[in-house]
N, C-alpha and C positions, 0 to 999 in steps of 0.2 A: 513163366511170363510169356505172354505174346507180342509178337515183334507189331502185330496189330495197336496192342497199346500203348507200347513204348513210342511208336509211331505219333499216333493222338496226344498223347500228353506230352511229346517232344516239339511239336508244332505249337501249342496252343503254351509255351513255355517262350519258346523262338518267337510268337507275336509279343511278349511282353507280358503276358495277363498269367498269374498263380491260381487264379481262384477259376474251378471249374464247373460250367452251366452244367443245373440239371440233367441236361438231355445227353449231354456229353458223358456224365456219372451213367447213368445209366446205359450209355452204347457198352460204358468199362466192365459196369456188373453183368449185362447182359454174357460178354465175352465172357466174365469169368463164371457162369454156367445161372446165374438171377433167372427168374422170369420178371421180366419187368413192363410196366406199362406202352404201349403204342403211343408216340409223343410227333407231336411238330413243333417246330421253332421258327417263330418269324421276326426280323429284326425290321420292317416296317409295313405299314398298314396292307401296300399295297403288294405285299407279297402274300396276303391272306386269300385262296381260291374263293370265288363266286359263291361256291357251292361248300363251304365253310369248312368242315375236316371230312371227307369224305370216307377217309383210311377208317374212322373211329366209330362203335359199335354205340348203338341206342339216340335219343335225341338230343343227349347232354354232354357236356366236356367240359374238363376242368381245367381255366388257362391261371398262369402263376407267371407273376413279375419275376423277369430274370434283370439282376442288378446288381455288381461285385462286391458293392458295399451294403448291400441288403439280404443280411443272410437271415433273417426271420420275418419273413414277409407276412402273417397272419397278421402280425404286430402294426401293420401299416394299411392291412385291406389287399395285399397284396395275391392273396387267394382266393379265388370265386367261381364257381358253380351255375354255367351259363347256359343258354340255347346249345346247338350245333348249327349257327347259321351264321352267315357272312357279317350279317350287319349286326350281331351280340358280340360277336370280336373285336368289330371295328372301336364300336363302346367301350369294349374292355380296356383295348388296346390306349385309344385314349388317357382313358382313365386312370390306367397303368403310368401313362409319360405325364399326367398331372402330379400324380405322387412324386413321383423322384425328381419333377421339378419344384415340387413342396419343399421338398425335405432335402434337395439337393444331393442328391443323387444319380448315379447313371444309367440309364435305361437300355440295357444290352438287344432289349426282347422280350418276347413271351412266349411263353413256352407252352402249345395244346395237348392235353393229356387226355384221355381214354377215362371215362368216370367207372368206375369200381364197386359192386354193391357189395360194404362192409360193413365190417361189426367193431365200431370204434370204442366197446366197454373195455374194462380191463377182464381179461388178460390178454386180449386179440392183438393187439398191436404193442411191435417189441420196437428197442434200438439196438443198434448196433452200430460201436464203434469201432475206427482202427485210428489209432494216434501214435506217430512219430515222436518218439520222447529223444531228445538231445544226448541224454546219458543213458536212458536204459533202452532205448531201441525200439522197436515196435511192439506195441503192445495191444490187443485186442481184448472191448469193454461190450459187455451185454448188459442188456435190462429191459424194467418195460418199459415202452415209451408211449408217442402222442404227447397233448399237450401237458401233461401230469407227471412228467419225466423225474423233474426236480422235483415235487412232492413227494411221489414212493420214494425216493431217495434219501430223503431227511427224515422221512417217518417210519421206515423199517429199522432196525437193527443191525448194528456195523458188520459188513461183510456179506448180509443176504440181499441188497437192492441187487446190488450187480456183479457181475462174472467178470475176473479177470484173470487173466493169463497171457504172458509175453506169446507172441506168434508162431516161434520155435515150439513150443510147448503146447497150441495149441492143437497141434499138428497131429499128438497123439491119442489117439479116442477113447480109449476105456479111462485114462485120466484123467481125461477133457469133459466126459460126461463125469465121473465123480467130482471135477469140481461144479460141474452145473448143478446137481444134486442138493447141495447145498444152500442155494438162491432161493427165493420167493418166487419168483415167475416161473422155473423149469416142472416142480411137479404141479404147478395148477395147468400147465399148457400139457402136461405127456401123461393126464391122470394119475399124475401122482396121489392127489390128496382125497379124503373121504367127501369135498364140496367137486369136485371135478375128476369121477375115476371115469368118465366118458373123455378120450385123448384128443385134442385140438391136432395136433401135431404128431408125427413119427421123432421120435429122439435123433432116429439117422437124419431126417433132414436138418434138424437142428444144427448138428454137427458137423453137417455138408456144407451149409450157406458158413459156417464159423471157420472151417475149413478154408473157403474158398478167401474168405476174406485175410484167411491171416498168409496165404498163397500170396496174395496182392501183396499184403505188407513187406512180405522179404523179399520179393522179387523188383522191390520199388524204396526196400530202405535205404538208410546210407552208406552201410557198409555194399551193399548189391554191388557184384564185379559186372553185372549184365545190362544196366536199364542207364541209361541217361537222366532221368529223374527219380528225386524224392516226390513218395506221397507223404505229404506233412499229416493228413488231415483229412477223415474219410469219416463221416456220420451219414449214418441212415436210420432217421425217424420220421414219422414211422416205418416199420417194415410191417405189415399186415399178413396176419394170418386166417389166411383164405378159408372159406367154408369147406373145400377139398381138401385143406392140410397142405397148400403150399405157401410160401416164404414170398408174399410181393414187395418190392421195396416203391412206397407214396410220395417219399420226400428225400432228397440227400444234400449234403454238404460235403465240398472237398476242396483241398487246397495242395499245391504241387511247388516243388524249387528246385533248383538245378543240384545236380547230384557234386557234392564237397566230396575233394578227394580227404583220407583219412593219412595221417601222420605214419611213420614207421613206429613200432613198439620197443623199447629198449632191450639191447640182447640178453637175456637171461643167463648166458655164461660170465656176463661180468659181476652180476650182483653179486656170485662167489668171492671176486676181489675187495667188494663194498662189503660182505658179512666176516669174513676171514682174511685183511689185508695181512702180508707180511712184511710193509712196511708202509710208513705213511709220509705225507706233509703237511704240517700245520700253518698256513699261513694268517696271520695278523696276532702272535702270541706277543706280549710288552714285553721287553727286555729288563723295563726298572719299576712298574704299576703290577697288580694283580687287575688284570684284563679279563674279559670273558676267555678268549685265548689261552693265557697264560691259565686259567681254573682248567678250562681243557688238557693241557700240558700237563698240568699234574694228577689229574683223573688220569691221563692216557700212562703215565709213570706210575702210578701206584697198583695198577691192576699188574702190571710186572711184565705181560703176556708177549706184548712187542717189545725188543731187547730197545734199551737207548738208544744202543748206535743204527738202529732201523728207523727212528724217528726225524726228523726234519723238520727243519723249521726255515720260512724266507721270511728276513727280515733286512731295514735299509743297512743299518749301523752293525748290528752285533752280530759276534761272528761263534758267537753258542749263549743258550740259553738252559738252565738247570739240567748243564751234562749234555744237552741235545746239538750239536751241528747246524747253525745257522749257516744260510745263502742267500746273497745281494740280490741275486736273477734267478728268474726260473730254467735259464739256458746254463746254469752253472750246477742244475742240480745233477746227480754222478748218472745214475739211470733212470728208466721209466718209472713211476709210481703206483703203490697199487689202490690206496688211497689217499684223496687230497681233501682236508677240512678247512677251509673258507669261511674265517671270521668276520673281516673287514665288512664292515656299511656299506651298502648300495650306492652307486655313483657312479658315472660316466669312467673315472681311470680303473677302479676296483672292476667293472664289468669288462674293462679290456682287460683285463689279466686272463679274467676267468676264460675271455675268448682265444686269448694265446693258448693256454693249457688245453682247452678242446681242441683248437686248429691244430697245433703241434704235438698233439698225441702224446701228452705227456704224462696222461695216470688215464688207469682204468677206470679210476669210479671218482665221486667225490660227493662232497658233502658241502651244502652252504647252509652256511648256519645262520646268515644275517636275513635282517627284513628290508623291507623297502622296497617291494616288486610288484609284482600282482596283486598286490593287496593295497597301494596307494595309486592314485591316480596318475604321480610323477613317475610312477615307478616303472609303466607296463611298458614304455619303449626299452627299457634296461633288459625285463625279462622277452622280448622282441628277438633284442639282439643275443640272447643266450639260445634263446629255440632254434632261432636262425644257425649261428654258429654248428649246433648239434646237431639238425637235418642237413647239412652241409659235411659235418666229417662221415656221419650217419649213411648220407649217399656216394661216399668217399669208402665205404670200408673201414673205417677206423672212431674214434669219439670214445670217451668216455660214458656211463650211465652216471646220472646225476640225481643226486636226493636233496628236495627242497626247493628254493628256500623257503625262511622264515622259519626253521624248526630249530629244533634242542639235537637234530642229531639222532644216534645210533648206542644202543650198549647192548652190545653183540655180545652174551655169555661164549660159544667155540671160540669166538675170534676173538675173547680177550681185551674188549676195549671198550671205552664210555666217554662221548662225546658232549653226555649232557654239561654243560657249563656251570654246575652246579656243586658248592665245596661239600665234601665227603661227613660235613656234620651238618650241613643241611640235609642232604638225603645222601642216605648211603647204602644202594642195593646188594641186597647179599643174605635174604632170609633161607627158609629152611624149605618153604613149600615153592612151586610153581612151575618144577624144573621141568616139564610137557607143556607150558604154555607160552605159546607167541601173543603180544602183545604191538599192535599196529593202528596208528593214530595220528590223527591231521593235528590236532593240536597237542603240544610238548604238557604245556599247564594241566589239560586232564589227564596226563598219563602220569605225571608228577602227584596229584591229589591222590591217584588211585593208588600209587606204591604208598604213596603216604599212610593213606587209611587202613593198607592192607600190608603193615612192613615186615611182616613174616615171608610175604612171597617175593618172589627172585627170578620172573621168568626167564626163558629161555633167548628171547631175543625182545627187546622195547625198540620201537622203531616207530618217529618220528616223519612225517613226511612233507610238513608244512604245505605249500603249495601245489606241489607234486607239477612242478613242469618239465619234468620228463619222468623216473619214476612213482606209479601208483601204489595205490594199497593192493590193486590187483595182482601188481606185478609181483608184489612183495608174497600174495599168497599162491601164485603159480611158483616161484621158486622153493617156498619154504611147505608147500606139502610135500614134496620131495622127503621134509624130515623125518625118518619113521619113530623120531623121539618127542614129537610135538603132536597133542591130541587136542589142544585147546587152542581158538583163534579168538582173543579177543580183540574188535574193533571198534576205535571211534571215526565214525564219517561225518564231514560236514558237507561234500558235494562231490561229485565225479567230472572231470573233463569229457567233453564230447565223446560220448561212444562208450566209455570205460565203465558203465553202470551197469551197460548190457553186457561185457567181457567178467565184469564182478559178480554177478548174478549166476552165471555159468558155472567161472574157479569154482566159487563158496558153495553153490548146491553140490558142485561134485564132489565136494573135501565133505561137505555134510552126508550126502548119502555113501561115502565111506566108513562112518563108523563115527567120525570126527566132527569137534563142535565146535560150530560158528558161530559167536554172540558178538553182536553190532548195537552201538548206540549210534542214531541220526538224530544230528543238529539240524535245525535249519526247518521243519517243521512246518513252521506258521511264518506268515510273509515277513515279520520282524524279525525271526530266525532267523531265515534265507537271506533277509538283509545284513544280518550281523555277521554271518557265516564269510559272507562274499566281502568283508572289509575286513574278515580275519586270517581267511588261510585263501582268498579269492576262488572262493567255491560254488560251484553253479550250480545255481536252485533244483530241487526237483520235486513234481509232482510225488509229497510224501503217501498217498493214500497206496496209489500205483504201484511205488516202493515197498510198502508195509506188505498188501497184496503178494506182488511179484516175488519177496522174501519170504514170505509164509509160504508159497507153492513149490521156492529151492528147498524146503526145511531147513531154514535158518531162523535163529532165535533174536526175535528183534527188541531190547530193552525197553520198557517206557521209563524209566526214573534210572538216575544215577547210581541209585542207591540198587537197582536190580541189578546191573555190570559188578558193583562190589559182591553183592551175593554170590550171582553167579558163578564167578570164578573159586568163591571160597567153596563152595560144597562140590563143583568139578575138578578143585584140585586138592581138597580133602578127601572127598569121596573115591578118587581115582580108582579104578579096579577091582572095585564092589559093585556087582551084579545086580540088576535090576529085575525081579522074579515076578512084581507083580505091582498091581499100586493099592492094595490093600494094606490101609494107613493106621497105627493104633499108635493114638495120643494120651500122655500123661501130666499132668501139672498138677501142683499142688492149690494150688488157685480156681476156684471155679469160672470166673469170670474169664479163664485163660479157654478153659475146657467152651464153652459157651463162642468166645471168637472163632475157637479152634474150628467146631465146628460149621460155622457160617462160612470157612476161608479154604474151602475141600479142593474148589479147582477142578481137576481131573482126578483127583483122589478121592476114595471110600473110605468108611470107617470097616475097619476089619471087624467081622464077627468070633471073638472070642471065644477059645474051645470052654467046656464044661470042667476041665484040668487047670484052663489057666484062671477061671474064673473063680475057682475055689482059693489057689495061690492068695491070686491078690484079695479075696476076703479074708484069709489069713493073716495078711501083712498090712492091710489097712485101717485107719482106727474103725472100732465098732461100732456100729450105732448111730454113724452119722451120713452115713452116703448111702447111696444103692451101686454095686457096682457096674459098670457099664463102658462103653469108647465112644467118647472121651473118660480116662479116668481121673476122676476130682478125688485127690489124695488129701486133700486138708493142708492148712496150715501146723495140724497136728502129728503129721508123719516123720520118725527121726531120719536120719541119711540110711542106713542102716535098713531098714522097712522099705526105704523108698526104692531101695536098690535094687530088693528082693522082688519087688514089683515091675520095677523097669525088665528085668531078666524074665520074670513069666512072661510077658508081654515079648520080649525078643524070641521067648522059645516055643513060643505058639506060632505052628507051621501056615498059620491063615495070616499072619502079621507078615506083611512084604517090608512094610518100610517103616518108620516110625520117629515121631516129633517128640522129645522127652524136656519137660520144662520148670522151671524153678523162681519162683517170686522170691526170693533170698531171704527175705528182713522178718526171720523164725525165726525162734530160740532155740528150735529144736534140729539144725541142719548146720553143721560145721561149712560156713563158704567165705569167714574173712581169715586176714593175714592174719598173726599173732599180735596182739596190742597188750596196752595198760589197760583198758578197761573189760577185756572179756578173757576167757580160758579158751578159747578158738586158734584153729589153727590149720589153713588148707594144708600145709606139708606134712601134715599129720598121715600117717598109712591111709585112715580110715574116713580120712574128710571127704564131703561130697564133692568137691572135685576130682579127688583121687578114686573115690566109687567109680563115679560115670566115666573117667577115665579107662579105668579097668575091663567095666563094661564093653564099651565100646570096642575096645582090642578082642574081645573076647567071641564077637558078633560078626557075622560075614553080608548085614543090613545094611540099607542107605539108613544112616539115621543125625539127623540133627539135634542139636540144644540151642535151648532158649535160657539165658535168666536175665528176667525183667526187670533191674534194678538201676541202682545210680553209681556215680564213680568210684564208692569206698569198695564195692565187687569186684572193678577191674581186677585186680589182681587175680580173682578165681576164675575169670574169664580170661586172662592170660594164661594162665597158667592150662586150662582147659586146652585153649589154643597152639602152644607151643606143644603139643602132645598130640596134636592132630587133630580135632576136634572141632567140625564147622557149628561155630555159638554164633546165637543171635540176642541183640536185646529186645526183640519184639515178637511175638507169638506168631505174627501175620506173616512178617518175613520169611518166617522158620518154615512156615510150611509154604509160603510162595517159592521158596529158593529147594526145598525139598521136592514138590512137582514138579519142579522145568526139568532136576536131574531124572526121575523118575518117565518122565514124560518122554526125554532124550533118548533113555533106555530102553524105552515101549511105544517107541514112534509109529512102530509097523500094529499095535493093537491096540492104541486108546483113542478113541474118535471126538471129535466134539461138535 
């Protein structure tokens, strides 16, 4: 940063005006190393010389309405192409203060530029953005531009119109160009392609002017300890690219706001007390109703972990509730606390409790479980006075870390506890698989659906964070990669507090390029999301493309469907610690129509070419006469369990086969896959039934390999039964192999390209 333009943007901040003139953008770019056009500005007639721009080369110059509330001036006539003489200004000039008294507008000026002989086709003129995002920080957008900006945009393919990468990131070069690589504009401007191997451009410039601008963005964001101002808002369209191969910037827009101080972050040694309390207080538990409370109470007594007499309880009248030690006051309780769960509804006396317990330093952590804050309109003075209280013990040295409100709370497997409010035959966590994965989520309700659907698994920590007015999802995965028992982060976001999207972005690429796997589902999407989100957990919108972008470039795995989060974790926590060798895929089904998706649904996987050994195998074992063999293998409807088995295993032992999709349409007469009944001789418990095959299989193989069978609820049972065995089953083909390449992909991040 130079003190040069902190200077300028600090004065023109101090007159009152955000929005910054042309020529003033361009004094900033020039600084930060631009070549940019020779300009005058005159804010009335008679400050235009006799002898009209004398500075400016050739007979012509180009003046441009400058106007804070006119930031696309073509759109209005505001651009024009005039003499170089005194009295074509004067005209202009004019002309100019007619418009924005049309349109009511304010006429700052006009601004004389230097005319430019360019090449305005495509691909000569680029844009380049730097946009101040609220949560995720500065982030820097390329593309091509001119006036066809938003055309190429909506008419290329997601991900190629334009280049994005957070600022931080932009910084570094050899990855900064592979992701320009990528785009439609970078190899038609650096001969990249067979229509353009003559270079418009050196790459290194490219990289220089991307450079320089994403320099601006940090030295100018919100977190910057140095600069008096945020740059909100920095477009330059177009930027031309010169017949010598330099970077001129024709037009720009920018917008400046006083620099916000940023909040203290919650101290990370307390969350310890919030994940492992060794004792708690429960306040608003019914002494004579089953209460949300009271369900708490007896979750937190039946997991055993915290002894009773550690437990606590404040309440008006009773003076014990099921074994537990109630107290009148909170000044009556014996010592400090190390966690305090907060039932009680939102209200003016409930919120002064909660400020007593902060002020008076009387638990480590705590937990609010009610609603009523952030999330309603009555509510947000409530949550006021809680931020308030917590930057205050906060700048004090002392306060609590706080979870919520509005959530379900914490079930902390080390620490022994479960605050969902939920009785133990509605859900009751405690399956077989998960035990490496953290699960962290703004809304309780999807983290409930997901144990639901998936009640085999049991992760390691479910953590609720509702609003998150003072701890985030970030915070939760700075402490908890620390775990060296947790390999798996799954998250649901609906919106980040100011600043903490760029802090999340960080944590999560660095746990991901650890080894360890980040999956994020974002709400909030589409404006009606964003709307719903922010009356749910009061979540601040964000530019999802940005996000999508910006989380692709951490290696983070970003869900599109619900139903991909459930997958996901099943074959990352099925699959655990089977090696990913390669992504040469060999599929089986007995179904042709399976074999036929199969292949349409590849993804980043191939079909392996099967050796000459295993090809004979499975012409052995499959019926005669009616297939050709090949991958996909179409086994028929006519294959017993037995054959099919014999088949799946050549296929596992063919050293070309990396990973493998093995799949089953059930409803044959010739594949043992129901329970025992009256009406058939079937029997999966049987040694030899096709569950217990592919079971065997499966154990027997050091493959990523998933199952499919495509049938209806009378199979659950062989699908159960598959699954409590270890076994990631799908009921859909497409699934099987979506859910099969993202682990595969995970595994071979560093070698499969797309």
């Amino acid at each position: 940063m130079t003190k040069k333009t902190d200077d300028l943007l600090h004065s023109i901040l101090e007159s009152g005006r955000r929005f910054i003139y042309e020529h003033e953008a361009y004094s900033i770019l020039d600084t930060a190393g631009f070549h940019t056009p020779r300009t005058s500005f005159y804010t009335k007639i008679s400050q235009i010389p006799d002898s009209g721009a004398p500075d400016m080369p050739g007979d012509r110059v180009v003046c441009k309405l400058i106007s804070p509330e006119m930031p696309h001036r073509s759109e209005f006539g505001g651009i024009v192409v005039i003499p170089n003489s005194k009295a074509a200004m004067d005209s202009t000039f004019d002309s100019f203060s007619n418009i924005c008294d049309e349109n009511d507008f304010t006429l700052a000026g006009m601004m004389v530029a230097e005319l430019l002989e360019i090449d305005d086709h495509v691909p000569h003129q680029l844009l380049f953005t730097l946009k101040q995002d609220p949560s995720l920080g500065p982030v820097i957008i390329a593309g091509l531009g001119g006036l066809g900006t938003e055309v190429w945009k909506a008419g290329l393919r997601e991900g190629a119109a334009l280049f994005i990468r957070s600022a931080e990131k932009v910084l570094d070069r050899d990855s900064t160009l592979k992701a320009l690589e990528k785009t439609f504009f970078y190899p038609l401007i650096t001969g990249g392609t067979r229509v353009s191997r003559k270079p418009m451009i050196k790459p290194e410039k490219i990289f220089s002017a991307l450079e320089a601008i994403a320099r601006l963005a940090l030295d100018f964001s919100l977190t910057s300890k140095t600069s008096r101002v945020t740059i909100d808002e920095l477009e330059i369209n177009p930027i031309q690219i010169t017949g010598d191969g330099r970077l001129v910037p024709l037009d720009s827009l920018m917008r400046i706001s006083e620099k916000r101080t940023t909040g203290i972050h919650p101290p990370q040694e307390k969350i310890d007390s919030l994940l492992h309390p060794e004792n708690m207080l429960l306040i608003g538990a019914s002494a004579d109703r089953m209460n949300m409370g009271r369900i708490i109470l007896r979750n937190l007594l039946s997991t055993g972990k915290i002894e009773k007499e550690k437990i606590f309880l404040l309440h008006p009248s009773a003076t014990e509730i099921e074994g537990c030690v109630a107290f009148e006051l909170i000044d009556d309780l014996p010592d400090k606390i190390d966690l305090a769960v907060f039932t009680i509804p939102a209200s003016e006396r409930s919120v002064g409790m909660i400020e007593k317990i902060i002020t008076e330093d009387k638990t480590e952590s705590m937990i609010l479980i009610s609603g009523g804050f952030d999330e309603t309109s009555g509510g947000r003075h409530l949550s006021e006075r809680i931020r308030t209280a917590l930057d205050n013990a906060r700048n004090a040295g002392k306060g609590p870390v706080l979870n919520g409100p509005n959530c379900m709370g914490i079930v902390s497997g080390p620490g022994g506890y479960n605050t969902f409010f939920l009785p133990d035959y509605k859900l009751s966590p405690g399956g077989s698989f998960g035990e490496k994965t953290a699960v962290v989520s703004q809304s309780g309700a999807w983290l409930v659906t997901l144990l639901s659907a998936l009640d085999l698994y049991d992760p390691r920590y479910m953590i609720t964070v509702g609003n998150q007015i003072d701890l985030t999802i970030t915070d939760y995965l700075i402490k908890l990669r620390e775990d060296e028992k947790i390999d798996v982060f799954i998250l649901y976001i609906e919106g980040f507090k100011e600043g903490d999207g760029e802090r999340f972005l960080k944590v999560a690429g660095e746990i991901a390029s650890s080894g360890k796997k980040v999956l994020v589902y974002k709400s909030g999407r589409t404006p009606a999301g964003a709307q719903a989100a922010a009356s749910h957990t009061a979540a601040m919108a964000t530019d999802h493309e940005l996000f999508t972008r910006l989380m692709e470039d951490a290696g983070i795995y970003e869900a599109d469907t619900l139903e991909d989060v459930e997958d996901a974790v099943k074959v990352f926590t099925l699959l655990d610690g089977i090696r990913v060798a390669g992504r040469n895929v060999g599929i089986s089904s007995d179904a042709g129509f399976e074999c036929s998706v199969a292949g349409d649904r590849l993804y980043s996987l191939r079909l392996a070419r099967f050796s000459e050994k295993t090809i004979e195998v499975l012409s052995e074992h499959l019926p005669s006469g009616i297939i050709d063999v090949q991958n996909p293998v179409d086994a028929t409807p006519a294959i017993t369990t037995e054959e099919y088995g014999k088949c799946v295993e050549a296929i596992l032992e063919d050293d070309n086969t990396d990973c493998a999709v093995i799949s089953n349409v059930a409803a044959t007469s010739t594949q043992e896959n129901l329970p025992a009944g009256p009406e058939h001789d079937e029997d999966i418990t049987n040694p030899d039934s096709h569950p217990n095959t592919l079971i065997r299989i499966f154990k027997k193989y050091d493959k990523p390999v998933v199952f499919c069978m495509n049938e209806g609820s009378i199979y659950d049972p062989a699908v159960r039964m598959m699954e409590e065995a270890g076994l990631p089953v799908f009921r859909k083909i497409d699934r099987a192999i979506r859910a099969l390449e993202l682990f595969v992909r995970f595994g071979q991040e560093n070698e499969i390209s797309y």
